[in-house]
C-alpha positions as CSV (number, residue, x, y, z in Angstrom):
1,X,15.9,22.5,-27.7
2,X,14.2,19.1,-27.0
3,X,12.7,18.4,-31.0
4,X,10.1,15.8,-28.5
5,X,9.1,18.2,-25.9
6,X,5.5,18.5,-27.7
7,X,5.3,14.5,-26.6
8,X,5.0,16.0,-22.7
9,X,0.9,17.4,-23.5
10,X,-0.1,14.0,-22.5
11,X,-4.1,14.9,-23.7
12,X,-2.8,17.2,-26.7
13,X,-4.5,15.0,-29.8
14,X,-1.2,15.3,-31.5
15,X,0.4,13.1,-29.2
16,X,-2.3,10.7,-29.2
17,X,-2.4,10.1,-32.6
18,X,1.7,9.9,-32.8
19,X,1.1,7.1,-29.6
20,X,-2.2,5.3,-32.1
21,X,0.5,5.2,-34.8
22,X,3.2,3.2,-32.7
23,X,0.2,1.4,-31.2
24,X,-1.0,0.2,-34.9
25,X,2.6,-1.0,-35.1
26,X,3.0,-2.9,-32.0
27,X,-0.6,-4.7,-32.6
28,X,0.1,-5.5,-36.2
29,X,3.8,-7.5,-35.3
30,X,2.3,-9.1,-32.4
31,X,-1.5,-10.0,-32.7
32,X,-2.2,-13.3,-34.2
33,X,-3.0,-17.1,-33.1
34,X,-0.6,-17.6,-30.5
35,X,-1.2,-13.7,-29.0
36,X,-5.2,-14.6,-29.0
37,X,-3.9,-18.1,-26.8
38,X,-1.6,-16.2,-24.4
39,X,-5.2,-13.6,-23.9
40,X,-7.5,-16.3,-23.5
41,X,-5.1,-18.4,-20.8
42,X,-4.5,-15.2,-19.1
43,X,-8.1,-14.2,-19.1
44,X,-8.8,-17.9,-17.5
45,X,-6.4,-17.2,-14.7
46,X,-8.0,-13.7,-13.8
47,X,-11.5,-14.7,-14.0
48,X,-11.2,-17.8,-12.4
49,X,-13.6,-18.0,-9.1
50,X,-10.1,-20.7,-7.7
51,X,-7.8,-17.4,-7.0
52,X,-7.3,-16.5,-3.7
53,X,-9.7,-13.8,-2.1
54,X,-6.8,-11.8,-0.5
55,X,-8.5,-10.0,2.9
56,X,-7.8,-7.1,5.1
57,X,-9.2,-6.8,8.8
58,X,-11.3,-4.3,10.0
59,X,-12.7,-4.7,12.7
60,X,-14.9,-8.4,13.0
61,X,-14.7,-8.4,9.7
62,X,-12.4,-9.4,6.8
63,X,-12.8,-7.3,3.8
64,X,-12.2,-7.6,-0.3
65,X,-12.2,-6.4,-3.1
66,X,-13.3,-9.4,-5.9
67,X,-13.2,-9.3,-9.6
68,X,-14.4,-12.1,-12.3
69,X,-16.0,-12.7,-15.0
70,X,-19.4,-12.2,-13.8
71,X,-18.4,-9.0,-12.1
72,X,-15.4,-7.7,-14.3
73,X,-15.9,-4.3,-12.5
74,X,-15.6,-5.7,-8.5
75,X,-17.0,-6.3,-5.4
76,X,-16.6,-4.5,-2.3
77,X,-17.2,-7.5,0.3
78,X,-16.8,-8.9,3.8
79,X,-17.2,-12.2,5.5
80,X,-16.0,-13.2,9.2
81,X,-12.6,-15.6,9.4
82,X,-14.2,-18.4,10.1
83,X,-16.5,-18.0,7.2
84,X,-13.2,-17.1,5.1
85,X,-11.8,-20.6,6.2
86,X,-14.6,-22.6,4.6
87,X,-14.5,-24.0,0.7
88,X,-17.2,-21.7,0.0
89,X,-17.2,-18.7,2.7
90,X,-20.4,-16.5,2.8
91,X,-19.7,-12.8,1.3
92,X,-21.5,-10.3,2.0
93,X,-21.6,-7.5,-1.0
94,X,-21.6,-4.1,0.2
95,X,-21.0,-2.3,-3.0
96,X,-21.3,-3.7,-6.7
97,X,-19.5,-1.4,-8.8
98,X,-21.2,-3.0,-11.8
99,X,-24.8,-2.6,-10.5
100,X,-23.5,0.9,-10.0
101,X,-22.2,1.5,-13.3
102,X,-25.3,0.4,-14.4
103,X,-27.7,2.6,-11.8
104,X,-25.7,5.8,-12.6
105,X,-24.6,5.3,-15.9
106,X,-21.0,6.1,-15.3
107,X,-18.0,4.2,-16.2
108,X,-16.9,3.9,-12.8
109,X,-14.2,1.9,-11.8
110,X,-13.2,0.8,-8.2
111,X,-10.2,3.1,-6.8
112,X,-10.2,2.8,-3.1
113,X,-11.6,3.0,0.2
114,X,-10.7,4.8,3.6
115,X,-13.0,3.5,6.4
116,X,-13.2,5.2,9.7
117,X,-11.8,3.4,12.7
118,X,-14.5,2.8,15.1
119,X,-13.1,5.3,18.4
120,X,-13.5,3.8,22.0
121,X,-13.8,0.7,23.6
122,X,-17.5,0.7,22.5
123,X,-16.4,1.6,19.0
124,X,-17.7,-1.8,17.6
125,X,-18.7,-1.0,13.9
126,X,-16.7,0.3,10.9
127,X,-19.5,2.1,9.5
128,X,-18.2,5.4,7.5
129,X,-16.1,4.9,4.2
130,X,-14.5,7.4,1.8
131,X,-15.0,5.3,-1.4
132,X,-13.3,6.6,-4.6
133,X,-14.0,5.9,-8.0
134,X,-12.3,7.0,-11.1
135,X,-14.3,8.1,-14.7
136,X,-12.6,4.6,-17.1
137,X,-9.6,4.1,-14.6
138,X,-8.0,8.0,-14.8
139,X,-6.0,8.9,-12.1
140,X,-8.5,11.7,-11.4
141,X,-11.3,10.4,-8.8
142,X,-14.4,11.0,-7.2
143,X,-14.5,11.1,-3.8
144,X,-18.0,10.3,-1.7
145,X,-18.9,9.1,1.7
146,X,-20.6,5.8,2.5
147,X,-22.0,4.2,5.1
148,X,-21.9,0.1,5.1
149,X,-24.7,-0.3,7.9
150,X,-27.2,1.2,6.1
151,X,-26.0,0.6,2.6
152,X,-26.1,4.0,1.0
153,X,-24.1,7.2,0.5
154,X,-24.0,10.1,2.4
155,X,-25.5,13.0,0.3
156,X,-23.8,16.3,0.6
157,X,-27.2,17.9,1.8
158,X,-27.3,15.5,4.5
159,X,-23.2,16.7,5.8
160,X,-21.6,14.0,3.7
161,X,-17.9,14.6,2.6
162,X,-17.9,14.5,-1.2
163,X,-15.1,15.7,-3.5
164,X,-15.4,16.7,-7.8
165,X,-13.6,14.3,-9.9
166,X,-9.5,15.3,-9.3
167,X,-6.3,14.1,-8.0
168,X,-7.5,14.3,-4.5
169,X,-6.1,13.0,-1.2
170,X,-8.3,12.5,1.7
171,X,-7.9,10.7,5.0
172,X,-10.2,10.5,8.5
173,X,-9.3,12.4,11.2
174,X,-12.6,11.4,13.0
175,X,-16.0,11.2,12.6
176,X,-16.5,14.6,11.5
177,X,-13.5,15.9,10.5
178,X,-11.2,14.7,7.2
179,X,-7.7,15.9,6.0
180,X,-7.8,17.1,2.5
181,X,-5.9,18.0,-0.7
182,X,-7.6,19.0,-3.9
183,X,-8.1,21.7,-6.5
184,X,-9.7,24.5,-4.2
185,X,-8.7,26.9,-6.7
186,X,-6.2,29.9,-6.9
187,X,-5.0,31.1,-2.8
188,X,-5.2,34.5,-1.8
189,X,-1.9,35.1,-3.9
190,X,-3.3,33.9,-7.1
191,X,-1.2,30.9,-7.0
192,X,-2.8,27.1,-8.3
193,X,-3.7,25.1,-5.1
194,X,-2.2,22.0,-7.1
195,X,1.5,21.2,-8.3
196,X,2.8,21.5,-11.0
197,X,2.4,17.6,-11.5
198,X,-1.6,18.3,-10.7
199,X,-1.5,17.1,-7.4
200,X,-2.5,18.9,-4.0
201,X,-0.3,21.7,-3.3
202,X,-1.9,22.4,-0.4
203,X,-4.0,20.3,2.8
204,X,-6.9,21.2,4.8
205,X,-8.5,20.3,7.2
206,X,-12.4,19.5,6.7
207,X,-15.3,19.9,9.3
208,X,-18.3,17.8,8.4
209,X,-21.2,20.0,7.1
210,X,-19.0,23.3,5.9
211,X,-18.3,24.1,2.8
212,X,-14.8,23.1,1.2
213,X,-14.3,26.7,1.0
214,X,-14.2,27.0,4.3
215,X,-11.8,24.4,5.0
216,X,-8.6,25.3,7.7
217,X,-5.0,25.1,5.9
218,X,-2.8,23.4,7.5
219,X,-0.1,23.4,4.9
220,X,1.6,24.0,2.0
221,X,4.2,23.2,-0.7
222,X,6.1,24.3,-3.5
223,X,4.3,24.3,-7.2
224,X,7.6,22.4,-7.8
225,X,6.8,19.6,-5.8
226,X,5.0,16.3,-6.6
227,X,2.7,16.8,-4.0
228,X,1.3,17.4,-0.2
229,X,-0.2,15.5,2.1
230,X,-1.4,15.4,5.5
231,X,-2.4,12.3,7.7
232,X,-3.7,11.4,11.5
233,X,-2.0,8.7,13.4
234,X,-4.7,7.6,15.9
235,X,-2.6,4.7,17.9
236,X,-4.6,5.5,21.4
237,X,-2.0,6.9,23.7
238,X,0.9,7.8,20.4
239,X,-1.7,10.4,18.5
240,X,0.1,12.4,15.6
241,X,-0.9,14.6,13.2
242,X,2.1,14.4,10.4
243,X,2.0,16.6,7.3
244,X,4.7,15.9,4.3
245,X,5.8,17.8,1.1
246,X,7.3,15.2,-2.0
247,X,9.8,17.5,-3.5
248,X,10.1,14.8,-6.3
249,X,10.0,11.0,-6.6
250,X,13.0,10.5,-4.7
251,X,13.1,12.8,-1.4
252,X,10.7,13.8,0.9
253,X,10.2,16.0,4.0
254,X,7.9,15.2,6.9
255,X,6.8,17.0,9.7
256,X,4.3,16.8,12.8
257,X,2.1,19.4,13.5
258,X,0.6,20.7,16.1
259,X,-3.4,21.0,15.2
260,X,-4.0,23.5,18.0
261,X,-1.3,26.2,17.0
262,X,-0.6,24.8,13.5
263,X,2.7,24.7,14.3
264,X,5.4,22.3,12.5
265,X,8.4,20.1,13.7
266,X,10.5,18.6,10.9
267,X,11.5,15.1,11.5
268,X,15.0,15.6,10.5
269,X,16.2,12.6,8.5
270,X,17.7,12.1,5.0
271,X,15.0,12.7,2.4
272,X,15.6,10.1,0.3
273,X,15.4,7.5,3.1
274,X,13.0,4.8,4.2
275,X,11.0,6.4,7.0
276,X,8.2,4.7,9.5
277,X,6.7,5.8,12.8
278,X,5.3,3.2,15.4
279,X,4.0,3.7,18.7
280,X,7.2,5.5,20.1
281,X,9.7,3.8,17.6
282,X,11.2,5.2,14.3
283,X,12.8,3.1,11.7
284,X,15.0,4.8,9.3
285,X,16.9,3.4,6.0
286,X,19.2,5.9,4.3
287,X,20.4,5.4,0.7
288,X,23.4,6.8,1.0
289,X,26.2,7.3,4.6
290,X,24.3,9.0,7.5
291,X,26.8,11.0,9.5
292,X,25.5,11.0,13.1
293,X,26.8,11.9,16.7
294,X,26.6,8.2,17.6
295,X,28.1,6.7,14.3
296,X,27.6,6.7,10.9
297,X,24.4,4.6,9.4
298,X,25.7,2.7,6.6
299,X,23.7,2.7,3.0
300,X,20.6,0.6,2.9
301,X,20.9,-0.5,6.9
302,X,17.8,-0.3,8.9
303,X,18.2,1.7,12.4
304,X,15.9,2.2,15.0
305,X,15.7,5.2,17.2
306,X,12.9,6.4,20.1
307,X,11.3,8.6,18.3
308,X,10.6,11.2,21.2
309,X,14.0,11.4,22.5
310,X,14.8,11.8,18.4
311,X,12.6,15.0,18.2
312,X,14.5,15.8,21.4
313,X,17.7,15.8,19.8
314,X,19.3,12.7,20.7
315,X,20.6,10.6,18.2
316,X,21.0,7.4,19.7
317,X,20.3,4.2,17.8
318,X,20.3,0.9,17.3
319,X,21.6,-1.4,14.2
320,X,18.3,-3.2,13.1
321,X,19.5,-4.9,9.8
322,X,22.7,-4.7,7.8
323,X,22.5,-5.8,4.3
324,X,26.1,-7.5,2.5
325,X,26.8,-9.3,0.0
326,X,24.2,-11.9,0.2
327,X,21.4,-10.0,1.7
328,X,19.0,-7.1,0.8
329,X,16.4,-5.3,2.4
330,X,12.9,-5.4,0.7
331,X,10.5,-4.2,3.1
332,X,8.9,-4.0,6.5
333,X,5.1,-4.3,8.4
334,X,4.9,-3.5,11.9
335,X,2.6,-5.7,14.4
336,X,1.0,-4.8,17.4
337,X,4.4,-6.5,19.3
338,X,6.6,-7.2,16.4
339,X,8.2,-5.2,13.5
340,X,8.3,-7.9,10.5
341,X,11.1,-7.0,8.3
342,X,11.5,-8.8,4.8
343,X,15.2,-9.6,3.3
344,X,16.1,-11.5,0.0
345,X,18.8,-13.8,1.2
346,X,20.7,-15.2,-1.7
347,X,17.4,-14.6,-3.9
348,X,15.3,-16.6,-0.8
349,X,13.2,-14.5,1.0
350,X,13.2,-14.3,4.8
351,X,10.5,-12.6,7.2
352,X,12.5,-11.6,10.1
353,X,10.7,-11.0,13.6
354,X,11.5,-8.3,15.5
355,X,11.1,-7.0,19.2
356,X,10.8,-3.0,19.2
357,X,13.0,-2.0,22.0
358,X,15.1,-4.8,22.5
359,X,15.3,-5.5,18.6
360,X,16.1,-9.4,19.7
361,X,15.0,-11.8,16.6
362,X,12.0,-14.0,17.7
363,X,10.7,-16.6,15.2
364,X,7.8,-16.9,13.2
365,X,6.6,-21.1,12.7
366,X,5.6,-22.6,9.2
367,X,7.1,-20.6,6.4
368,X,7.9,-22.7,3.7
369,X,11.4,-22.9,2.3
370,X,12.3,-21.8,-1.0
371,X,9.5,-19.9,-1.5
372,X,8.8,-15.9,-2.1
373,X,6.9,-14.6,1.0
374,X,5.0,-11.4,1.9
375,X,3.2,-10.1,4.3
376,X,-0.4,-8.8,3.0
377,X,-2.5,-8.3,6.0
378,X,-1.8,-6.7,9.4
379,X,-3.9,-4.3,11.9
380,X,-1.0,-3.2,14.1
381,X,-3.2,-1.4,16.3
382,X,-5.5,-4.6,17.3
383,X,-3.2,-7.9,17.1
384,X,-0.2,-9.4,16.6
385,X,-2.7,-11.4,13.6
386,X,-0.8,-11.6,10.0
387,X,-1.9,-13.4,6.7
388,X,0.7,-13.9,3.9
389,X,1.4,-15.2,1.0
390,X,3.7,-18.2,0.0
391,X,4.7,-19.1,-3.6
392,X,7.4,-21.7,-4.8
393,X,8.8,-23.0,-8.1
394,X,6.5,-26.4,-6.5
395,X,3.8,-24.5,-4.9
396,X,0.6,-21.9,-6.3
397,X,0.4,-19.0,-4.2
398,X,-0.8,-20.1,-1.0
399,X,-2.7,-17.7,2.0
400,X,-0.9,-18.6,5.4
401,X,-2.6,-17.2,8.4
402,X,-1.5,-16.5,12.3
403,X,0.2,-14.7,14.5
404,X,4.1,-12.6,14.5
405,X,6.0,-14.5,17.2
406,X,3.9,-17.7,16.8
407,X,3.2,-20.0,14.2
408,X,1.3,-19.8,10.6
409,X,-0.6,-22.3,8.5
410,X,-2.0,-22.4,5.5
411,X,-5.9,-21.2,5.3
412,X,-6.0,-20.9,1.5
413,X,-4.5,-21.8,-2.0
414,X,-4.3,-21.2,-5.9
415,X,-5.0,-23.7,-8.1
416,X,-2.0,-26.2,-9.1
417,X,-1.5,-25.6,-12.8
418,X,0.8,-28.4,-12.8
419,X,1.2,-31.8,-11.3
420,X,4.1,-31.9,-8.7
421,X,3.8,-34.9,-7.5
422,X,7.4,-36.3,-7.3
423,X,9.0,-33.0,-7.9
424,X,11.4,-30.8,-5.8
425,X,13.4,-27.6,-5.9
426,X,17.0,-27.2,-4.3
427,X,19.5,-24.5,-4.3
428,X,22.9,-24.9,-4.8
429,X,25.8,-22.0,-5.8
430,X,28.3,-21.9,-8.7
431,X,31.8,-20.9,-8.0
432,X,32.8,-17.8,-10.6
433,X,36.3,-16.9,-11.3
434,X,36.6,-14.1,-9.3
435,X,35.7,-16.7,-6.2
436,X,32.0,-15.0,-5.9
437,X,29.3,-17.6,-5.1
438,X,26.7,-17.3,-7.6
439,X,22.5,-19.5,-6.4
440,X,20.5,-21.2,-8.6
441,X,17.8,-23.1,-8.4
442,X,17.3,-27.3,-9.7
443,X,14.3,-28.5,-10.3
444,X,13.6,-31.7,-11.2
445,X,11.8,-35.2,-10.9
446,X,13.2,-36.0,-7.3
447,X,15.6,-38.4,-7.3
448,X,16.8,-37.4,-11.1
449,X,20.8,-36.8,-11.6
């Protein structure tokens, strides 16, 4: 018998108190001068107005989220690019969560926002949002609809979507109709509509202006699970509805379904692997040997197959990226033309460019060298547009901006905390025993020995 097992009651007051004791501890050894120092510098960096306003496009817009010291609780804000581009671009605040705070009295804090794709050719505004905000940061959140051209919520009397405070997932299908997870209560067999982990068991779908109650399921897990999900895929002319059950933090198994009939079609790949739908593309990265018809898929290699002719049953593919020795995979975006896949190259990071189909490299202008790179802005269904960041042992994080396939240049950057005027970094590699070349990095006043 496990003598800590009564540790796992997470809210039980015994296990708080044992967790204030260590806390009491931990404060005691390492509060003092030089703790309150390390705060205050660390409090200057986040509250500095010099950090970089990271965006995300929707639409004509570029959005963030912006905390400070005047605002400690955020701002939900847009501003056009070439506003963004200016020393001082011109924000415009849709929702203070501090005024909010204050005008509800709640101790709100900023969780998230889904925003309704505009549909159409004539779709021009991203008006509808699914804002959540948690009670003091809990994972629990509540969940209600907003609209940003007239600067209000969406009362449930008036056929807004609006969830109680839980571990909720919600996503847009379309104007007036929402995939859902939640607590709805026991089912018709008595059984918890969450997990055991208190997530959603189970996903619905939501017409605008019926009661939650009356919501359609379109699946379900285990209790054992993690947790369930469902989601739309609205690329015009590749439209998907995918549901997926997280039998635990490692594996998962996805689906798409068919909303007319309800009916499900597993996407048969490893569950502990890397999976991504695009367009008619699927990129899968296994963790361990994938035996297939065509060949076995090495661990940790990235393979692309048509995903159509996959659901089909064939099980051609093509060899994306293979890590060795020197090389690891760390990630991947897609673009409207371009998958942009992210390696660590003896500990440098690469962005490689990708053609779907053909898979032939194409390059990407003006990233810096020795410096740690990542994509943190794409629409894949409008452009090929990307914004990342760049940060070297010589230069503060730094926004680049432009387009997969062409060139980027830098739009934005942190504040130097350091002079580097006469400075440079180089790599070089150390010979071991065993005849393994081992990187490191000098850096030094250039010229130096």
């Amino acid at each position: 018998m496990d003598p800590y097992l009564w540790l796992e009651d997470v809210e039980g007051e015994a296990p708080l108190d044992w967790a204030r004791e260590r806390n009491k501890a931990t404060t005691a050894a390492l509060s003092g001068a030089r703790f309150e120092e390390l705060e205050r510098q660390a409090l200057a960096i986040l509250e500095t107005d010099d950090k970089i306003p990271y965006p995300r496009r929707r639409g004509a817009h570029l959005w963030n989220f912006w905390r400070d010291a005047e605002h400690p609780y955020g701002l939900w804000r847009r501003t056009t690019l070439d506003s963004y581009r200016t020393d001082a671009p011109e924000w415009d605040v849709v929702i203070d969560v501090d005024a909010l705070r204050d005008a509800e009295g709640e101790n709100w804090v900023w969780a998230g926002a889904t925003v309704l794709r505009p549909a159409g050719p004539d779709g021009l505004e991203w008006d509808r949002a699914l804002v959540s905000l948690s009670r003091g940061g809990a994972d629990a959140s509540v969940i209600r609809e907003f609209s940003i051209s007239r600067r209000e919520w969406i009362s449930e009397t008036d056929g807004g979507f609006a969830l109680p405070e839980n571990k909720s997932q919600i996503s847009w299908i379309d104007a007036d109709n929402v995939y859902v997870g939640t607590d709805f209560g026991p089912d018709a067999d008595g059984v918890s509509t969450l997990t055991e982990s208190g997530y959603p068991r189970v996903a619905k779908r939501w017409h605008r202006g019926e009661p939650l109650a009356a919501a359609q399921t379109v699946f379900a897990g285990e209790p054992t699970d993690v947790s369930v999900s469902a989601a739309y895929d609205d690329t015009p002319g590749y439209e998907r509805h995918f549901v997926s059950r997280s039998v635990d933090f490692y594996n998962a198994v996805d689906y798409v379904l068919d909303p007319e009939t309800g009916a499900r079609t597993l996407i048969d790949a490893p569950t502990d692997a890397l999976r991504a739908v695009y367009r008619d593309h699927m990129l899968v990265r296994p963790k361990t040997a994938w035996e297939l018809p065509t060949g076995t898929v090495e661990p940790g290699s990235l393979v692309a197959f048509d995903f159509s002719a996959y659901q089909a049953g064939s099980r051609d593919h093509t060899v994306v990226f293979t890590p060795d020795a020197h090389t690891s995979f760390q990630g991947l975006v897609f673009t409207k033309s371009y998958v942009l896949v992210a390696t660590m190259r003896d500990v440098r990071s690469e962005l490689l460019t990708l053609e779907p189909g053909t898979w032939e490299r194409r390059e990407t202008r003006g990233l810096p060298e020795l410096a740690e790179i990542a994509v943190v802005g794409v629409d894949p269904r409008e452009s090929d547009e990307i914004f990342c960041d760049a940060s070297s042992f010589t230069m503060p994080s730094t926004l680049l901006y432009g387009t997969a396939g062409g060139a980027l240049e830098p739009i934005k950057s942190a504040p130097e905390q350091f002079d580097t005027t006469g400075v440079s970094a180089e790599q070089f590699f150390a010979t071991s025993e065993d005849g393994t070349r081992v990187p490191y990095f000098v850096i030094r006043q250039t010229g130096a020995a």
